[in-house]
N, CA, C and O atoms as a MOPAC input file, in Angstrom:
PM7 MOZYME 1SCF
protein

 N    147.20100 1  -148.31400 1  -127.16500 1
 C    148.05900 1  -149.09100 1  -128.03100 1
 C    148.72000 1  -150.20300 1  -127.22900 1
 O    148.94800 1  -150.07100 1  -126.02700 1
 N    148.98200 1  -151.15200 1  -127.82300 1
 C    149.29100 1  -152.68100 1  -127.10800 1
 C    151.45700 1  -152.51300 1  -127.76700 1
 O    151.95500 1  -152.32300 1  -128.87600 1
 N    152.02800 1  -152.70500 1  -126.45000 1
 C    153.18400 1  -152.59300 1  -126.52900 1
 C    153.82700 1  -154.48300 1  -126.72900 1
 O    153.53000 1  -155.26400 1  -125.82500 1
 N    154.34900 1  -154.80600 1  -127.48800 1
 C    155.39800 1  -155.70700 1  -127.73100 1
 C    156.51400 1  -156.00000 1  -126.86300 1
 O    157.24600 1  -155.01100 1  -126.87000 1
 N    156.89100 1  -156.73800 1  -126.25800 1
 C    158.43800 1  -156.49600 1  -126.01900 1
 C    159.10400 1  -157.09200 1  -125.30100 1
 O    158.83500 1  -157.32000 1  -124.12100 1
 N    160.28200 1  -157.51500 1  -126.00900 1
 C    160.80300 1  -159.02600 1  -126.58200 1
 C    162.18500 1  -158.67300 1  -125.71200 1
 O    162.81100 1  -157.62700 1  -125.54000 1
 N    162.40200 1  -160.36200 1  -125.13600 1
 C    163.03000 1  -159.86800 1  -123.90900 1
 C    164.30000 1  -160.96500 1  -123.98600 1
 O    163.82200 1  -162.09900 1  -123.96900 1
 N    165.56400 1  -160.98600 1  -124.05500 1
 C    166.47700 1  -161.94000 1  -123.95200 1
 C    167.27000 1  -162.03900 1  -123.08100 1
 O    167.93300 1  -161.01200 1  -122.93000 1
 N    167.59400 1  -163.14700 1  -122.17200 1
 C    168.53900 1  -162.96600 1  -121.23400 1
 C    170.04900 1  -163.91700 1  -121.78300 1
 O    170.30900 1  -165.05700 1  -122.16700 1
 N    170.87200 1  -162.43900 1  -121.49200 1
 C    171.96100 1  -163.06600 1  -122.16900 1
 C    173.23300 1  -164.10600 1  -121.38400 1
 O    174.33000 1  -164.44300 1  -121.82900 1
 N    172.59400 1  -164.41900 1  -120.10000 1
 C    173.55200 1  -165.57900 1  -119.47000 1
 C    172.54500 1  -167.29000 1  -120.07900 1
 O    173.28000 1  -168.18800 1  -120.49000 1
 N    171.45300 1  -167.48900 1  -120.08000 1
 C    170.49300 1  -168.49400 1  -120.17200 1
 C    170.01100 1  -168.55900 1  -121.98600 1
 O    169.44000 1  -169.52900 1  -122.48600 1
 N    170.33100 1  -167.52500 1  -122.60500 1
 C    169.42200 1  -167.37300 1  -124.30100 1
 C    168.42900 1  -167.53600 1  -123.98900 1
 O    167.86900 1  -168.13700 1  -124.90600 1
 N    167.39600 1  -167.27800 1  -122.74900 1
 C    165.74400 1  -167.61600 1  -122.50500 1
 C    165.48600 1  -166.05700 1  -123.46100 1
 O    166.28200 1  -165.11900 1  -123.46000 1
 N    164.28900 1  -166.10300 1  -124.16300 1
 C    163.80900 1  -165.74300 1  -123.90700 1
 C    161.91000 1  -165.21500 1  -124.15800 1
 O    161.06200 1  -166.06500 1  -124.43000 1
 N    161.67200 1  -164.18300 1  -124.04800 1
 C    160.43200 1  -164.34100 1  -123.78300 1
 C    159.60300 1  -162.72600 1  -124.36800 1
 O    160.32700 1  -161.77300 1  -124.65700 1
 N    158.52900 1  -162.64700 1  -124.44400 1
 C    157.64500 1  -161.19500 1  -124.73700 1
 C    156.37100 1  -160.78400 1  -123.78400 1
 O    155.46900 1  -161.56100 1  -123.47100 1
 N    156.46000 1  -159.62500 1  -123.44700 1
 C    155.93600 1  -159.26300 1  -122.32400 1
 C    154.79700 1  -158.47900 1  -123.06500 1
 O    154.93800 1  -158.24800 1  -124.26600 1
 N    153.48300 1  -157.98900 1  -122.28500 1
 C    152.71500 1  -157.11900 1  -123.38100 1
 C    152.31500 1  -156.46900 1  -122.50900 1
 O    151.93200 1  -156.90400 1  -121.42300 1
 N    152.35600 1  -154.86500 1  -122.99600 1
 C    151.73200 1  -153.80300 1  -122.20700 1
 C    151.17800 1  -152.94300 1  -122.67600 1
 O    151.65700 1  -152.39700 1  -123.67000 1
 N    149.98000 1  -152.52000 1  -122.13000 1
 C    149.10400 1  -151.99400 1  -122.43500 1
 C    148.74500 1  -150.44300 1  -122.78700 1
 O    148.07700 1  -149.85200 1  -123.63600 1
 N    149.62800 1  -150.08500 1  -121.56600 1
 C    149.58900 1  -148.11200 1  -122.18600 1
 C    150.95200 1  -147.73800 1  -122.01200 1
 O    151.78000 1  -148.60400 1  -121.72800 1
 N    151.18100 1  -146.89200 1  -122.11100 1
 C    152.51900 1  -146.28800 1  -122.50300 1
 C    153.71900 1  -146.17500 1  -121.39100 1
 O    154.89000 1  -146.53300 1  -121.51800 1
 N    153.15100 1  -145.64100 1  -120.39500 1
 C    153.74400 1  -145.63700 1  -118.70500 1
 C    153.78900 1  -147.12600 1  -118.20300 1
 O    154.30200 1  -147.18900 1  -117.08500 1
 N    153.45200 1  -148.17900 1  -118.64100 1
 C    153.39000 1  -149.68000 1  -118.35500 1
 C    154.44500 1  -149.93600 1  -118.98500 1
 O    155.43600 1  -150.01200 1  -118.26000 1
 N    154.67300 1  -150.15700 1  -120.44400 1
 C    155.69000 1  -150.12900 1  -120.98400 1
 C    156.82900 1  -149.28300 1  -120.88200 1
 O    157.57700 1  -149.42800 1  -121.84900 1
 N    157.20700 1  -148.48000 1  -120.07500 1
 C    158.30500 1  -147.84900 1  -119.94700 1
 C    158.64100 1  -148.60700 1  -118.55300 1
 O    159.71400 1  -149.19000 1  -118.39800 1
 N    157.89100 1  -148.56500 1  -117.80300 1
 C    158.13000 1  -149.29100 1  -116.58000 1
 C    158.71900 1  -150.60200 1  -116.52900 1
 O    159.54300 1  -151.00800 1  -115.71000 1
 N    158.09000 1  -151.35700 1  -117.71100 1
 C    158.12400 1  -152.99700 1  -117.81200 1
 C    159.82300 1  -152.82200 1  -118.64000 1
 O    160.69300 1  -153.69200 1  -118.60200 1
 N    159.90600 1  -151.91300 1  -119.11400 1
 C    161.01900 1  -152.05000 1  -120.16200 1
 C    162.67200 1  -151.76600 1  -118.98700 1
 O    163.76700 1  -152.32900 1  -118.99300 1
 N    162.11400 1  -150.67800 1  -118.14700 1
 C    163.14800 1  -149.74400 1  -117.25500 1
 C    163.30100 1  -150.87800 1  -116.07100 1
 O    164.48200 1  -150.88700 1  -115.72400 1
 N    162.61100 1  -151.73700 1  -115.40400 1
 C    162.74400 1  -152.90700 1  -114.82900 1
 C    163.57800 1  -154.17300 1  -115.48300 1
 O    164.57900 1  -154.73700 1  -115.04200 1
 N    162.76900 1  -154.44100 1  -116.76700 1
 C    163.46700 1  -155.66000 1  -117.23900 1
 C    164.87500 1  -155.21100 1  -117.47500 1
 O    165.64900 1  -155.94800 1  -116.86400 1
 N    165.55400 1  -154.15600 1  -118.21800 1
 C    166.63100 1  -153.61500 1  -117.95500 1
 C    167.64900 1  -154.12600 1  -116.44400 1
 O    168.69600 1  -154.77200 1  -116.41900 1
 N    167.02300 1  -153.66900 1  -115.55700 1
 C    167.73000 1  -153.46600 1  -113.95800 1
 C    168.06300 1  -154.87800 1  -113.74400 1
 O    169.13000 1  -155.17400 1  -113.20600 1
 N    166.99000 1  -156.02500 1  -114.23500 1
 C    167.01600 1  -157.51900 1  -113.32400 1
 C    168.14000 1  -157.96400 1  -114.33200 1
 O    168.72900 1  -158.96100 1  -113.91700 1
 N    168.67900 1  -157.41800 1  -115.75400 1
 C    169.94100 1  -157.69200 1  -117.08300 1
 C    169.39800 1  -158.42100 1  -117.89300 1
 O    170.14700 1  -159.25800 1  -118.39900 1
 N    168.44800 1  -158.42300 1  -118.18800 1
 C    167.50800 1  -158.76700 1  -119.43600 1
 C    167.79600 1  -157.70100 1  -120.68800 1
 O    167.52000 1  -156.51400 1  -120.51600 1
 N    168.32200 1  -158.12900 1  -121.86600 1
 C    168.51000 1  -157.09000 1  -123.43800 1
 C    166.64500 1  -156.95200 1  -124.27400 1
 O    165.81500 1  -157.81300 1  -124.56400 1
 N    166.65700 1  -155.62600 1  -124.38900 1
 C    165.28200 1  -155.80500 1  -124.79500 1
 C    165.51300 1  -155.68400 1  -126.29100 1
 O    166.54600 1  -155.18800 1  -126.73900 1
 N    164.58200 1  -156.12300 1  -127.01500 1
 C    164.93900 1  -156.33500 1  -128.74000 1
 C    164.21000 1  -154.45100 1  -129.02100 1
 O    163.05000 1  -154.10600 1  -128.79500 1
 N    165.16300 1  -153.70900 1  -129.46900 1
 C    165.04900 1  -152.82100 1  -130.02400 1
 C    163.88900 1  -152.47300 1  -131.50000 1
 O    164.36800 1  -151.84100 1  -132.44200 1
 N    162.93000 1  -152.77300 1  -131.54300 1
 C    161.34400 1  -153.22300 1  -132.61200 1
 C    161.17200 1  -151.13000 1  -132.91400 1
 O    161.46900 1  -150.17800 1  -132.19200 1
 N    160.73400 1  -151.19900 1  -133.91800 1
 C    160.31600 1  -149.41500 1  -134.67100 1
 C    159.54700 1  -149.12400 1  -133.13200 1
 O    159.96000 1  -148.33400 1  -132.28300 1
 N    158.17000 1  -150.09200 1  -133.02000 1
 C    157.25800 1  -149.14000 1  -132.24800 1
 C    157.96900 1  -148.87600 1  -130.82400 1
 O    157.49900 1  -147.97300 1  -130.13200 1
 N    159.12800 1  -149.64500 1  -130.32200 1
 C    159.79100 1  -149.59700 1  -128.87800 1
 C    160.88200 1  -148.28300 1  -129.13200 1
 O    161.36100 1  -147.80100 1  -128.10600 1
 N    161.27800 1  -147.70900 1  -130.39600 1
 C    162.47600 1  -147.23900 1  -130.55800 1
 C    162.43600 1  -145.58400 1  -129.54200 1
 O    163.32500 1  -145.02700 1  -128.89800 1
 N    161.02500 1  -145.22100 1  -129.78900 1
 C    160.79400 1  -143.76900 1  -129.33100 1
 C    160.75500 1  -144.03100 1  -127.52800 1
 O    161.42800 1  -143.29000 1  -126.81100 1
 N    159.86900 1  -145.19600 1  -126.90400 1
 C    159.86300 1  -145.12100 1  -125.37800 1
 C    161.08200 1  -145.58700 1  -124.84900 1
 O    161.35300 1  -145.31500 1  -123.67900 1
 N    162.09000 1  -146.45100 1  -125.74700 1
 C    163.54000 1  -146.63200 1  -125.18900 1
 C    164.07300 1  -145.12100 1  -125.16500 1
 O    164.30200 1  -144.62400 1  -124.06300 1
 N    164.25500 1  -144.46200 1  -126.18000 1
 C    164.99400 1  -142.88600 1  -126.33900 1
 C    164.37000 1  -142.07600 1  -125.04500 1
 O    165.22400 1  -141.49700 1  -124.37400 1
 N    163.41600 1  -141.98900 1  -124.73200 1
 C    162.39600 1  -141.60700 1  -123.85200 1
 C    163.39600 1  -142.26400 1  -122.51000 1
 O    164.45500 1  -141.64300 1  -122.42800 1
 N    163.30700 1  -142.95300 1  -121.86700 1
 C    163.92100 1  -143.70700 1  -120.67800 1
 C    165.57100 1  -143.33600 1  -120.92800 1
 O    165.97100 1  -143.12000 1  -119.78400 1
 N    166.51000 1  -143.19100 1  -121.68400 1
 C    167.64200 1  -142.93400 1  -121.92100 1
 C    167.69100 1  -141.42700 1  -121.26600 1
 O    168.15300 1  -141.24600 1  -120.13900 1
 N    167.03000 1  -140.07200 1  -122.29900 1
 C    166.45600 1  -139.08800 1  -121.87500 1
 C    166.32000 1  -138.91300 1  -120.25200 1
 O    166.84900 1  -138.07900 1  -119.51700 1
 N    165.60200 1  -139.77900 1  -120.00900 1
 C    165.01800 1  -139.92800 1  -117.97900 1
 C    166.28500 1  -140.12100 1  -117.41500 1
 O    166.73300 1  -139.28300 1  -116.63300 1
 N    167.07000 1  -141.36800 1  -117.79200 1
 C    168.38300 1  -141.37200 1  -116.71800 1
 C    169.34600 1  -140.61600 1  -116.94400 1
 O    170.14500 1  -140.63900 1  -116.00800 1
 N    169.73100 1  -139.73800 1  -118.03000 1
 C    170.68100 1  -138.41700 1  -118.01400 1
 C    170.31400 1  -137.84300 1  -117.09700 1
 O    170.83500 1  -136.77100 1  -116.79200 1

Protein backbone atom coordinates (compact mmCIF):
# COMPACT_ATOMS: atom_id res chain seq x y z
CA UNK A 1 0.00 0.00 0.00
CA UNK A 2 1.33 3.52 -1.04
CA UNK A 3 1.34 5.88 2.11
CA UNK A 4 0.39 9.74 1.65
CA UNK A 5 1.77 12.19 3.86
CA UNK A 6 1.32 15.66 4.02
CA UNK A 7 3.76 17.60 5.78
CA UNK A 8 3.58 21.38 7.14
CA UNK A 9 6.12 23.35 8.68
CA UNK A 10 4.75 25.62 11.03
CA UNK A 11 7.59 28.46 11.30
CA UNK A 12 7.82 28.82 7.04
CA UNK A 13 3.75 27.46 6.02
CA UNK A 14 6.05 25.26 3.44
CA UNK A 15 4.64 22.65 2.80
CA UNK A 16 4.99 19.43 1.10
CA UNK A 17 3.92 15.28 0.68
CA UNK A 18 6.19 12.60 1.06
CA UNK A 19 5.24 8.95 -0.33
CA UNK A 20 5.97 5.71 1.19
CA UNK A 21 5.80 2.66 0.23
CA UNK A 22 5.33 -0.06 3.01
CA UNK A 23 4.30 0.39 6.29
CA UNK A 24 7.73 0.49 8.44
CA UNK A 25 8.80 3.38 5.78
CA UNK A 26 5.99 5.30 6.71
CA UNK A 27 6.26 5.13 10.32
CA UNK A 28 9.81 5.99 10.02
CA UNK A 29 9.23 8.91 7.50
CA UNK A 30 6.38 10.10 9.79
CA UNK A 31 8.53 9.52 13.44
CA UNK A 32 11.49 11.62 11.73
CA UNK A 33 9.50 14.32 10.09
CA UNK A 34 8.02 14.75 13.60
CA UNK A 35 11.74 15.15 15.39
CA UNK A 36 13.14 17.82 12.51
CA UNK A 37 9.09 19.96 13.84
CA UNK A 38 7.31 19.37 10.83
CA UNK A 39 2.99 18.87 11.76
CA UNK A 40 1.90 15.90 9.78
CA UNK A 41 -1.82 16.27 8.35
CA UNK A 42 -3.68 13.67 10.30
CA UNK A 43 -5.62 11.77 6.67
CA UNK A 44 -8.13 8.26 7.76
CA UNK A 45 -5.38 6.01 6.10
CA UNK A 46 -2.37 7.81 8.48
CA UNK A 47 -4.78 7.75 11.61
CA UNK A 48 -3.93 3.94 12.70
CA UNK A 49 0.28 4.23 12.01
CA UNK A 50 0.21 7.71 13.94
CA UNK A 51 -1.74 5.77 17.08
CA UNK A 52 0.83 3.03 16.41
CA UNK A 53 4.07 5.48 16.97
CA UNK A 54 2.21 7.27 20.02
CA UNK A 55 1.77 3.54 21.46
CA UNK A 56 5.92 3.12 20.68
CA UNK A 57 6.92 6.30 22.65
CA UNK A 58 4.84 5.51 25.93
Amino acid sequence: MEYKIQLRNPNTREKTTLTAYTEEMALNMIEQSIKDGWRVKNTDDLKLLINQLKERNI
